[in-house]
N, CA, C and O atoms as CSV, one atom per row, in Angstrom:
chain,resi,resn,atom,element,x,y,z
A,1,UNK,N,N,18.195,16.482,6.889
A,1,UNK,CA,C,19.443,16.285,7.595
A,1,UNK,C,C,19.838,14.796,7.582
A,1,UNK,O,O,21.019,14.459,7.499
A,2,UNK,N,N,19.034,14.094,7.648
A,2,UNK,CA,C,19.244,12.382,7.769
A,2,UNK,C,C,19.536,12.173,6.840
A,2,UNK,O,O,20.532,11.449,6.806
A,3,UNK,N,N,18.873,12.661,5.259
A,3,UNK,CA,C,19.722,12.713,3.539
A,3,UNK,C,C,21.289,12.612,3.532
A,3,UNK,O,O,22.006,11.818,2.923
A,4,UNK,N,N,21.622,13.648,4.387
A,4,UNK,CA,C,22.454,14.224,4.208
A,4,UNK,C,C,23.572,13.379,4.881
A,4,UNK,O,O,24.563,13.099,4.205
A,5,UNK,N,N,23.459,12.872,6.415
A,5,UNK,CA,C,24.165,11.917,7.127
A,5,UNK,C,C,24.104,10.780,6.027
A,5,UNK,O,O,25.258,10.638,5.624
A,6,UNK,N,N,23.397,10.055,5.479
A,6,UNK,CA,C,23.282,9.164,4.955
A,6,UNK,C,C,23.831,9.315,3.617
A,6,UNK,O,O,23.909,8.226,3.048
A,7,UNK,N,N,24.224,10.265,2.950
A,7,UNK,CA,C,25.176,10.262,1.884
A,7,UNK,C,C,26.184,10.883,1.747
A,7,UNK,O,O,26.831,11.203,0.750
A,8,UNK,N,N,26.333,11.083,3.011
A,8,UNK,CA,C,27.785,11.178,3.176
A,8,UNK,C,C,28.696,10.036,4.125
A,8,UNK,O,O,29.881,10.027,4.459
A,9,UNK,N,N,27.370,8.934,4.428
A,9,UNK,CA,C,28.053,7.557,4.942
A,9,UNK,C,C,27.966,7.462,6.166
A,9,UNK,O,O,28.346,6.346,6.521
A,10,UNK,N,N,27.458,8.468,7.492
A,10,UNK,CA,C,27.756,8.643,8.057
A,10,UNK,C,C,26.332,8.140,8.939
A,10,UNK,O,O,25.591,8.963,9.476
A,11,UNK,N,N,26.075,6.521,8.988
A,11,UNK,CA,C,24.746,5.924,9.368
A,11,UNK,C,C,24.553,6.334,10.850
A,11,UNK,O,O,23.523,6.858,11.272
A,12,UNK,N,N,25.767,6.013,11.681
A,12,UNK,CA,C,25.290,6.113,12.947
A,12,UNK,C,C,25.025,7.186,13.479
A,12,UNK,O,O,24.582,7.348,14.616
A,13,UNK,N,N,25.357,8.228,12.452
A,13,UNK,CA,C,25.227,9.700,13.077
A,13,UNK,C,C,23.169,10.222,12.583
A,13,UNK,O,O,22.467,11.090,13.103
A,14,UNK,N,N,22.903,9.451,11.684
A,14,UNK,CA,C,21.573,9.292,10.755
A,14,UNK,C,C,20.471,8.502,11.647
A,14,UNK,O,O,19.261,8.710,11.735
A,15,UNK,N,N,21.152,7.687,12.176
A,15,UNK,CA,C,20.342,6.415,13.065
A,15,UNK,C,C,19.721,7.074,14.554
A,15,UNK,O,O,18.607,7.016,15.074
A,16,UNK,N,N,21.120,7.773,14.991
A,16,UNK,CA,C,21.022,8.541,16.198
A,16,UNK,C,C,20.023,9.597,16.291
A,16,UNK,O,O,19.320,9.650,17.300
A,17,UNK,N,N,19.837,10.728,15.031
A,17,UNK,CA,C,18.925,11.476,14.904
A,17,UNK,C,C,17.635,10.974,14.458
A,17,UNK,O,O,16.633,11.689,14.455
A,18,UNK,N,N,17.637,9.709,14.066
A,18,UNK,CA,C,16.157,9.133,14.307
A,18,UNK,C,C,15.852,8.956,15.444
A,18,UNK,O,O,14.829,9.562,15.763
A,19,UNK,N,N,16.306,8.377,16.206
A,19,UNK,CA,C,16.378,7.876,17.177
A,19,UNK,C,C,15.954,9.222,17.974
A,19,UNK,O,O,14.729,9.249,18.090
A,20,UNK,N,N,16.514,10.222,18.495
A,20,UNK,CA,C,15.626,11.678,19.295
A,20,UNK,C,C,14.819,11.869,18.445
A,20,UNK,O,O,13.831,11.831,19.178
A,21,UNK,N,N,14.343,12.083,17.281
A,21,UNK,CA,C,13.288,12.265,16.865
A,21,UNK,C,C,12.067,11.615,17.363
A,21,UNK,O,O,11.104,12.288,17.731
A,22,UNK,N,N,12.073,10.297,17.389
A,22,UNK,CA,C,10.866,9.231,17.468
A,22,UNK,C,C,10.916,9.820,19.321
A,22,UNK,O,O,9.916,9.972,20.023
A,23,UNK,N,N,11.929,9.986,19.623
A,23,UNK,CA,C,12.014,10.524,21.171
A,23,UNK,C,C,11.248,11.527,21.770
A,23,UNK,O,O,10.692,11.527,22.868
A,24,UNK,N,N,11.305,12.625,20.651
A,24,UNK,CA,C,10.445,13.866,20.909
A,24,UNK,C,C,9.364,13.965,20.078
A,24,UNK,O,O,8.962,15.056,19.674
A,25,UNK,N,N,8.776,12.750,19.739
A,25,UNK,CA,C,7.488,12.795,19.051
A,25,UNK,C,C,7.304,12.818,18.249
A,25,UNK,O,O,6.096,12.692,18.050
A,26,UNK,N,N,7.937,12.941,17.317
A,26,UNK,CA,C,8.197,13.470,15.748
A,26,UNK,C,C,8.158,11.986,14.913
A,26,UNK,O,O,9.016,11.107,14.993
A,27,UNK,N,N,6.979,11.958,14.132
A,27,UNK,CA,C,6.668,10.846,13.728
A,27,UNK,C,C,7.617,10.812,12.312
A,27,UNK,O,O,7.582,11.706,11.467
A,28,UNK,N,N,8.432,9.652,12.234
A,28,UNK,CA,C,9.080,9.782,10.673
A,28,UNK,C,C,7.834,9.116,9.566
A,28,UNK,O,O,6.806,8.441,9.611
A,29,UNK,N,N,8.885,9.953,8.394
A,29,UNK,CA,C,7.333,9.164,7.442
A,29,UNK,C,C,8.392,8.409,6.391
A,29,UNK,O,O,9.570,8.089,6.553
A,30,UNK,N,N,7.725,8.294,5.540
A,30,UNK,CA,C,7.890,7.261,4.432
A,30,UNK,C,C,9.615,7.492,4.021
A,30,UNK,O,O,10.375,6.527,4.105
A,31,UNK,N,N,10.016,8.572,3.672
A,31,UNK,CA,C,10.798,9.057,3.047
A,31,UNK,C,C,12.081,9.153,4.498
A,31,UNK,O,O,13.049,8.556,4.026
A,32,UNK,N,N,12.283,9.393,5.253
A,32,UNK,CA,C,12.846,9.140,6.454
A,32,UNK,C,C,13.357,7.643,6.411
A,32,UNK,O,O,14.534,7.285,6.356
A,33,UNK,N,N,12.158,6.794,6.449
A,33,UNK,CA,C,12.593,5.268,6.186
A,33,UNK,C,C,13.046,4.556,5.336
A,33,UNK,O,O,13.696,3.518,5.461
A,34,UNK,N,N,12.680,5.156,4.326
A,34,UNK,CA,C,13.505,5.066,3.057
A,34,UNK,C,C,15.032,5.262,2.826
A,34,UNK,O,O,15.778,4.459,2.266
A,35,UNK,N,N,15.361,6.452,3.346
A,35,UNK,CA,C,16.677,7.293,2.911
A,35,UNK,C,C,17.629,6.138,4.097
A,35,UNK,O,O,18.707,5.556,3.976
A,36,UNK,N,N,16.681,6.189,5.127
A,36,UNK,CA,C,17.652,4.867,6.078
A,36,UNK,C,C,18.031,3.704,5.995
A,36,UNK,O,O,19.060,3.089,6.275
A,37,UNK,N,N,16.621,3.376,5.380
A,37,UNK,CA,C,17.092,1.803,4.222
A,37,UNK,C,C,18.072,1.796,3.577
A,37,UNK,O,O,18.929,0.941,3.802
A,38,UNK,N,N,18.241,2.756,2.572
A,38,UNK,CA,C,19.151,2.841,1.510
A,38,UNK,C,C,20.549,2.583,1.832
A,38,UNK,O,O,21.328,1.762,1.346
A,39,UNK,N,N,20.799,3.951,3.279
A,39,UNK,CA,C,22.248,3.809,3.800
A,39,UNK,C,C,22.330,2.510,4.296
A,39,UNK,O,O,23.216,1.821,3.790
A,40,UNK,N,N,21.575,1.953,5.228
A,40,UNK,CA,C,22.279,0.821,5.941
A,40,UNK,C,C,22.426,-0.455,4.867
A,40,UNK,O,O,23.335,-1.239,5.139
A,41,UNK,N,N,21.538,-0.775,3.541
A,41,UNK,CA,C,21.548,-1.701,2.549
A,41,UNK,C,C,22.918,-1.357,1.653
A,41,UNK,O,O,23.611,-2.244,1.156
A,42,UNK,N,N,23.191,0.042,1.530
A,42,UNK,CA,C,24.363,0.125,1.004
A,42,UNK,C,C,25.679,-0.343,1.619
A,42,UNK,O,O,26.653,-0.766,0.995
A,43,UNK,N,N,25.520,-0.155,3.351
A,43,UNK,CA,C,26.332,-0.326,4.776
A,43,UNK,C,C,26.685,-2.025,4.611
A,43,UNK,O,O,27.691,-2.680,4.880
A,44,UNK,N,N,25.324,-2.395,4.025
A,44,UNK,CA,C,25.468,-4.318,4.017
A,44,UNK,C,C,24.925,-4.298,6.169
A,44,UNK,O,O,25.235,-5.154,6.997
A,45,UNK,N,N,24.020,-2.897,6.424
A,45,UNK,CA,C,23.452,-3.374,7.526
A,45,UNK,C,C,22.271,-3.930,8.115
A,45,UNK,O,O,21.542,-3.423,8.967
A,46,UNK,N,N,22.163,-5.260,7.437
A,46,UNK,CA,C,20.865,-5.786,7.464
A,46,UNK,C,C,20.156,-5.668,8.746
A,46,UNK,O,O,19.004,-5.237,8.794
A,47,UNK,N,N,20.858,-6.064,9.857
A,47,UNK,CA,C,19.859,-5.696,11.105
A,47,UNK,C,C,19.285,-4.813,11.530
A,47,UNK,O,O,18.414,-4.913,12.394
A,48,UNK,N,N,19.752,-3.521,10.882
A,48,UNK,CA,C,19.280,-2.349,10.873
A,48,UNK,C,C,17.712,-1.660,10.234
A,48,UNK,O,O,16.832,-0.900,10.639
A,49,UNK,N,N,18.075,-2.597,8.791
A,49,UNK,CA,C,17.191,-2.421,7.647
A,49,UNK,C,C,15.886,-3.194,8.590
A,49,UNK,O,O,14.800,-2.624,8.481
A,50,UNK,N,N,15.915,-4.179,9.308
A,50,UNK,CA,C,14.778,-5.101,9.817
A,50,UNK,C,C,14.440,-4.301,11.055
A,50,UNK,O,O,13.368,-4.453,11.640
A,51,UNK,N,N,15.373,-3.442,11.446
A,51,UNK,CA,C,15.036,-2.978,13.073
A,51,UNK,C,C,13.776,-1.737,12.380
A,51,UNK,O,O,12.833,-1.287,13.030
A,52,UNK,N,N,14.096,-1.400,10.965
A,52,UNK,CA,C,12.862,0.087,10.802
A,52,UNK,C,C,11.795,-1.069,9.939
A,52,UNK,O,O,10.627,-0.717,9.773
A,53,UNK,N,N,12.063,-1.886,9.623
A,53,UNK,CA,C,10.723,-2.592,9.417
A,53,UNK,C,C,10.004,-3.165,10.834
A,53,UNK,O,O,8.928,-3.675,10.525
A,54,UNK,N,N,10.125,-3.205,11.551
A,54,UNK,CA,C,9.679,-3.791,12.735
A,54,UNK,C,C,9.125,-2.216,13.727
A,54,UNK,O,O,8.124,-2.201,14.443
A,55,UNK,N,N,9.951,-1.169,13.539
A,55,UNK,CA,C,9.262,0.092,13.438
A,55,UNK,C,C,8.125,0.564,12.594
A,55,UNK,O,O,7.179,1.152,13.119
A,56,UNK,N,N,8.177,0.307,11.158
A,56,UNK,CA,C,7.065,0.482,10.798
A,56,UNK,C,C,6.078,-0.787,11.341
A,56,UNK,O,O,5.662,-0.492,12.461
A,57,UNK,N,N,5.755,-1.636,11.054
A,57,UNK,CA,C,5.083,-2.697,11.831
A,57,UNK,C,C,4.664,-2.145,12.665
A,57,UNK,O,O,3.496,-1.885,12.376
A,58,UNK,N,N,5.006,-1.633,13.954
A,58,UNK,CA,C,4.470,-1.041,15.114
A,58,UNK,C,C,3.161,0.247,15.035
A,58,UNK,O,O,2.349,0.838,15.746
A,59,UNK,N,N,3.553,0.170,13.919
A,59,UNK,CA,C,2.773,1.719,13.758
A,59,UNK,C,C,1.216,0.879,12.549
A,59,UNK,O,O,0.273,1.639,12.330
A,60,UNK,N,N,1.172,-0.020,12.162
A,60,UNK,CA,C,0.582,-1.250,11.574
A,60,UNK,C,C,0.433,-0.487,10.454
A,60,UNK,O,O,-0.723,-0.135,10.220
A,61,UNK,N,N,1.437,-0.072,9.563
A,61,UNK,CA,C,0.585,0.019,8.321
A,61,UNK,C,C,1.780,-0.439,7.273
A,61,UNK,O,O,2.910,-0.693,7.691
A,62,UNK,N,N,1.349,-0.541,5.562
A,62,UNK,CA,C,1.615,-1.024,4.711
A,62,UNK,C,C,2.810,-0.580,4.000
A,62,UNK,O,O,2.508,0.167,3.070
A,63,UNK,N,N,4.019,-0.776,4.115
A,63,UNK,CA,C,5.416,-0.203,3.535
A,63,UNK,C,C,4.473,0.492,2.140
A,63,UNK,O,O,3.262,0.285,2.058
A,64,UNK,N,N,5.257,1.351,1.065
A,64,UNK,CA,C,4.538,1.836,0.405
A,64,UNK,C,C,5.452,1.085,-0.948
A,64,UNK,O,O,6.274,0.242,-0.590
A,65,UNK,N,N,5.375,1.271,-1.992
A,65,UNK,CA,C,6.246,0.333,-3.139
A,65,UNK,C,C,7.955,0.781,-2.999
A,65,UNK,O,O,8.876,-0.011,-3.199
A,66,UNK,N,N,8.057,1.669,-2.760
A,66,UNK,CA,C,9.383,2.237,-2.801
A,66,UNK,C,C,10.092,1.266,-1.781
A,66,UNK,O,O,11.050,0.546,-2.066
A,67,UNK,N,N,9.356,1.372,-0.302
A,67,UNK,CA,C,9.758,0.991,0.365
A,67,UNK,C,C,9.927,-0.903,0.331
A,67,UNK,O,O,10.800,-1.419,1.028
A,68,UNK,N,N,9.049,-1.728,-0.495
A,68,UNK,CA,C,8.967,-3.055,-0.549
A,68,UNK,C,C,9.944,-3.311,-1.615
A,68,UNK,O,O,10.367,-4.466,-1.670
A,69,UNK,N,N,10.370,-2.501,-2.437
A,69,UNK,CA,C,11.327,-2.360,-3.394
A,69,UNK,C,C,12.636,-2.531,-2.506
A,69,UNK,O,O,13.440,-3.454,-2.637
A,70,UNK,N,N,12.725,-1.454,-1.545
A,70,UNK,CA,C,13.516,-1.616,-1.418
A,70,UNK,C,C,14.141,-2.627,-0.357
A,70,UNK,O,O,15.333,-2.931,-0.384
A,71,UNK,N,N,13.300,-3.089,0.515
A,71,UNK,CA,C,13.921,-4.206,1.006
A,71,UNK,C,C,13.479,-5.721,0.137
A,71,UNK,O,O,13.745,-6.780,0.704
A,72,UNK,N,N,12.879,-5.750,-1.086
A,72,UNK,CA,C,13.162,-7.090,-2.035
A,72,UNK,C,C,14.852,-7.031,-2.534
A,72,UNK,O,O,15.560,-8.031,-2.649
A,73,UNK,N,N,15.272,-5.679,-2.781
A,73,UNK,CA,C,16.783,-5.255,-2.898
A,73,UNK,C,C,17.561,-6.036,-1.644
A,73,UNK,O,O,18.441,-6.882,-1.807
A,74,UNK,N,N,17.181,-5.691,-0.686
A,74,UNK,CA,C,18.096,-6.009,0.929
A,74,UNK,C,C,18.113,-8.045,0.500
A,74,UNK,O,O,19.088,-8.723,0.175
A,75,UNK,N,N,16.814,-8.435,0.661
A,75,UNK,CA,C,16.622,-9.753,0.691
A,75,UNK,C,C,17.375,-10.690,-0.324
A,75,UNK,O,O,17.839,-11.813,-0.129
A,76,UNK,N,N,17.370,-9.869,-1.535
A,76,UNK,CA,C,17.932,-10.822,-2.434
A,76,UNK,C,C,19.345,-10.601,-2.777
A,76,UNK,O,O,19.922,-11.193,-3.688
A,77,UNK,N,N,20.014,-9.487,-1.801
A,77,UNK,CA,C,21.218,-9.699,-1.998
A,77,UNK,C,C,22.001,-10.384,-0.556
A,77,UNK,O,O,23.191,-10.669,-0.425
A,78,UNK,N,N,20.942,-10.518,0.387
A,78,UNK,CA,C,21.260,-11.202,1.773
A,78,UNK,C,C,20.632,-12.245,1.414
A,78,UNK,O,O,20.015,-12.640,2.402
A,79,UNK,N,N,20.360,-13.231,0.119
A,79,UNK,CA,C,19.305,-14.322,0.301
A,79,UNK,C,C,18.459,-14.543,1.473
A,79,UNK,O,O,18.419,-15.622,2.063
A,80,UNK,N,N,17.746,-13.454,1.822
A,80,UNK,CA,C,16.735,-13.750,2.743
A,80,UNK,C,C,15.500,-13.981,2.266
A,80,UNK,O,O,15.096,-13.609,1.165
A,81,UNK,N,N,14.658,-14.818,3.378
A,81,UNK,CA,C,12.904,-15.016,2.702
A,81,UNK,C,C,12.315,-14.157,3.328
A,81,UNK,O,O,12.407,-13.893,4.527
A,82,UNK,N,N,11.414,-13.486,2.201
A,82,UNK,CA,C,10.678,-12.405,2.443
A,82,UNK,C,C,9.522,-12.939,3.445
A,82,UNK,O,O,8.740,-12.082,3.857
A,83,UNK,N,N,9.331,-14.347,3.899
A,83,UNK,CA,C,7.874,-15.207,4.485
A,83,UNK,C,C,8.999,-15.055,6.225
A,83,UNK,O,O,8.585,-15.467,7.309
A,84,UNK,N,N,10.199,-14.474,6.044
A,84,UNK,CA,C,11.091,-14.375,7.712
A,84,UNK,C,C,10.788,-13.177,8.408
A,84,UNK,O,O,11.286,-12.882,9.495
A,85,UNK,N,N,9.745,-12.297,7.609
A,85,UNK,CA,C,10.051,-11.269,8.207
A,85,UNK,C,C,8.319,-10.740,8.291
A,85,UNK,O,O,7.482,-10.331,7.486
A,86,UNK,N,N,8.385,-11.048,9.873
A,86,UNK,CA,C,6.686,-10.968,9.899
A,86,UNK,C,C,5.784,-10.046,9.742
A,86,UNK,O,O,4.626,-10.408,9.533
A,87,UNK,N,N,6.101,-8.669,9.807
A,87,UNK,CA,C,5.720,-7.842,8.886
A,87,UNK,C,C,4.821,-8.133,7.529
A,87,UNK,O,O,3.618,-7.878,7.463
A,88,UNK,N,N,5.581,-8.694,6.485
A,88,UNK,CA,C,5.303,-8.939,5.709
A,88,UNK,C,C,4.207,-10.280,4.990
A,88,UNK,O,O,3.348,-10.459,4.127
A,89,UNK,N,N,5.004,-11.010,6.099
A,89,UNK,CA,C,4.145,-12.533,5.881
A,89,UNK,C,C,2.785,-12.394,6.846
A,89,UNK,O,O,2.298,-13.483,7.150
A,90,UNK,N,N,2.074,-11.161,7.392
A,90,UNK,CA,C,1.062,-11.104,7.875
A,90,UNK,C,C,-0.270,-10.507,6.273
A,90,UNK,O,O,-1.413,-10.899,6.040
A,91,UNK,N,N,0.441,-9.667,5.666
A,91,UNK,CA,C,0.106,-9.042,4.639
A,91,UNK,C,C,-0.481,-9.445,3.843
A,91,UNK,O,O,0.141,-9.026,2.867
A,92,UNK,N,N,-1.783,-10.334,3.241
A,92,UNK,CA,C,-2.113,-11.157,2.310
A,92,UNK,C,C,-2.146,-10.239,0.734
A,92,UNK,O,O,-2.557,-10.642,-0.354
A,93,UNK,N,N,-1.688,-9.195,1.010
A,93,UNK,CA,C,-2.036,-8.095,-0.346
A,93,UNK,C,C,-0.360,-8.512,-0.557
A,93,UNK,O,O,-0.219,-8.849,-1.733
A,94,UNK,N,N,0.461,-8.567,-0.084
A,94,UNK,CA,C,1.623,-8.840,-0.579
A,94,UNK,C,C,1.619,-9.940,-1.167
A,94,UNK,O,O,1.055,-10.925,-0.692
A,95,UNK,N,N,2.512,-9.946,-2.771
A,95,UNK,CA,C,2.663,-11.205,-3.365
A,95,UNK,C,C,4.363,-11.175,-4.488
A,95,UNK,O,O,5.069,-10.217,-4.804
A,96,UNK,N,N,4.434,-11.983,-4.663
A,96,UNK,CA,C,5.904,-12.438,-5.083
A,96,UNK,C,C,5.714,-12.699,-6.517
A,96,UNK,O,O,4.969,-13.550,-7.003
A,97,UNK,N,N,6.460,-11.884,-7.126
A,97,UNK,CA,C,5.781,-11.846,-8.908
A,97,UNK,C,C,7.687,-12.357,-9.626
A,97,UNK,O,O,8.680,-11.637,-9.524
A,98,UNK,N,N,7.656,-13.177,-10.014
A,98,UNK,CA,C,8.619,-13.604,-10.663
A,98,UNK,C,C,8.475,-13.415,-12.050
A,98,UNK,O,O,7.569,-13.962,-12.679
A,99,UNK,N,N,9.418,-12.581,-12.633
A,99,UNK,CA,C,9.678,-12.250,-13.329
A,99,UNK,C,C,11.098,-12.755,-14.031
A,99,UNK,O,O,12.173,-12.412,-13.540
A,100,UNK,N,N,11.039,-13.426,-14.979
A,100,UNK,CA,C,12.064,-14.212,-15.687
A,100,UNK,C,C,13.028,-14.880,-14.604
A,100,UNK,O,O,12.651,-15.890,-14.009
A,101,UNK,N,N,14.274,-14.310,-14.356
A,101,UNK,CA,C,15.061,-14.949,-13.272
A,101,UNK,C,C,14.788,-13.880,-12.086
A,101,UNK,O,O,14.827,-14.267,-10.918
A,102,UNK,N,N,14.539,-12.667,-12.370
A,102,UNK,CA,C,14.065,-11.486,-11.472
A,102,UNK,C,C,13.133,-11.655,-10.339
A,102,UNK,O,O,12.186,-12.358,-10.691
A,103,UNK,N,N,13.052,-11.283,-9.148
A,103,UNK,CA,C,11.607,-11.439,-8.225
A,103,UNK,C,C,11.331,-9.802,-8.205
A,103,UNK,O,O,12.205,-8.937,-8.146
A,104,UNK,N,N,10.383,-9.663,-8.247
A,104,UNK,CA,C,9.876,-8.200,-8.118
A,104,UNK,C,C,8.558,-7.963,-7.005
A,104,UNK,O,O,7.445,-8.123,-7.505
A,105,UNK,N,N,8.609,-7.589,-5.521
A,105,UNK,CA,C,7.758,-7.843,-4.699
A,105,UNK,C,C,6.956,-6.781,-5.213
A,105,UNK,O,O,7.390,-5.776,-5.775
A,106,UNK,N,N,5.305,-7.164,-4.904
A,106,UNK,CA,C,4.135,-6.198,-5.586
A,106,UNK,C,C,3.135,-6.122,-5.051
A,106,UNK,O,O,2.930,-7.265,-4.643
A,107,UNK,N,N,2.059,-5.301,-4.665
A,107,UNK,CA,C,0.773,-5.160,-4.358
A,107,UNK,C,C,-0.008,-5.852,-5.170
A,107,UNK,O,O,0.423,-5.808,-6.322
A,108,UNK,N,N,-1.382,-6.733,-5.005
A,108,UNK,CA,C,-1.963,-7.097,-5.663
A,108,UNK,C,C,-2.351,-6.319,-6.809
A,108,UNK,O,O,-2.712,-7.040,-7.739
A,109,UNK,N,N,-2.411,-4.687,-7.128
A,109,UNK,CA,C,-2.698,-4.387,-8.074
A,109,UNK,C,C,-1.508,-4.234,-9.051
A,109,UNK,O,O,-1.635,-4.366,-10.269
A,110,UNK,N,N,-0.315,-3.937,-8.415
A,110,UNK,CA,C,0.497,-4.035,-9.059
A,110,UNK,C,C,0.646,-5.520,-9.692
A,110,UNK,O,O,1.140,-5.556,-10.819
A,111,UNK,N,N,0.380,-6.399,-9.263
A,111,UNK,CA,C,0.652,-7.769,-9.692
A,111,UNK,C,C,-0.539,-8.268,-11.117
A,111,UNK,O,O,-0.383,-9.028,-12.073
A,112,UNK,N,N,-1.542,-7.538,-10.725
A,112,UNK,CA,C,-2.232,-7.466,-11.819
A,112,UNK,C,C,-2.174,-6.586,-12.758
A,112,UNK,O,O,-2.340,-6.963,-13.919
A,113,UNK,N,N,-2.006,-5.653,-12.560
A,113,UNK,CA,C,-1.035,-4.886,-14.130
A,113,UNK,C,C,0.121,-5.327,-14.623
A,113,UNK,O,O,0.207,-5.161,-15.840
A,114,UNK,N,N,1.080,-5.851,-14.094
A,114,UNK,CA,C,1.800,-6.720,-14.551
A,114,UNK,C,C,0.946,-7.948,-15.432
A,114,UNK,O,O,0.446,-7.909,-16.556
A,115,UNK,N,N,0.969,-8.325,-15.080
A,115,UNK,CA,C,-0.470,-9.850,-15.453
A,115,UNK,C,C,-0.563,-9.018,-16.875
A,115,UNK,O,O,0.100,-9.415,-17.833
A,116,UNK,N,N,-1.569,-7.626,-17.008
A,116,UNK,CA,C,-2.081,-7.574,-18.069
A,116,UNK,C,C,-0.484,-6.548,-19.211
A,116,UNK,O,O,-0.500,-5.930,-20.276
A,117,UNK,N,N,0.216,-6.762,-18.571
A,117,UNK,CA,C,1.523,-5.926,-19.760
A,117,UNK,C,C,1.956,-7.637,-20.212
A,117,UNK,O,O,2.734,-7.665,-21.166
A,118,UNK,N,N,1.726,-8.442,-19.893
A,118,UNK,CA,C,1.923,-9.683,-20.094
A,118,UNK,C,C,1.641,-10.401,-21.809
A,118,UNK,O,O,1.829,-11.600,-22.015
């Protein structure tokens, strides 16, 4: 249902049903946070995009690639530093792989397979 609010544009109606969800217990997962990213980065609603990173944070675990993908997307079209958002800058497995003029945020293993397509 949140897919669905969210591509048809309709964030605050998407935001809201997160919002009773996390209310009645209902833990969102990966894909929930994702599909919300997407709308509000498409929205240009950055405070939004930081309010479910600071949700995941709470819950202490590791965005998954999709998800670091997709807010390196948010950051570099808001020139933000990825070292602003503490989440992330707690993370020592997170690392910043520059790629020609490109930044591509990566897990250390990802950063080392990169390394070896090199």
């Amino acid at each position: 249902m949140i897919h669905g609010l969210c591509n048809d544009g309709q964030m605050d109606k998407a935001h809201d049903l997160f919002l009773d969800m996390e209310a009645k217990g209902v833990e969102p997962n990966f894909l929930i946070f994702n599909t919300l990213m997407l709308g509000f980065i498409r929205n240009n609603e950055t405070s939004k995009v930081i309010e479910l990173l600071h949700r995941i944070d709470k819950r202490n675990v590791m965005p998954d690639a999709s998800i670091l993908s997709i807010v390196v997307d948010l950051l570099v079209k808001n020139e933000i530093s990825l070292n602003s958002i503490p989440h992330f800058k707690r993370h020592k497995s997170l690392k910043i792989v520059h790629l020609g003029s490109g930044i591509v945020a990566a897990s250390t293993f990802a950063k080392l397979f990169l390394q070896k397509m090199n």
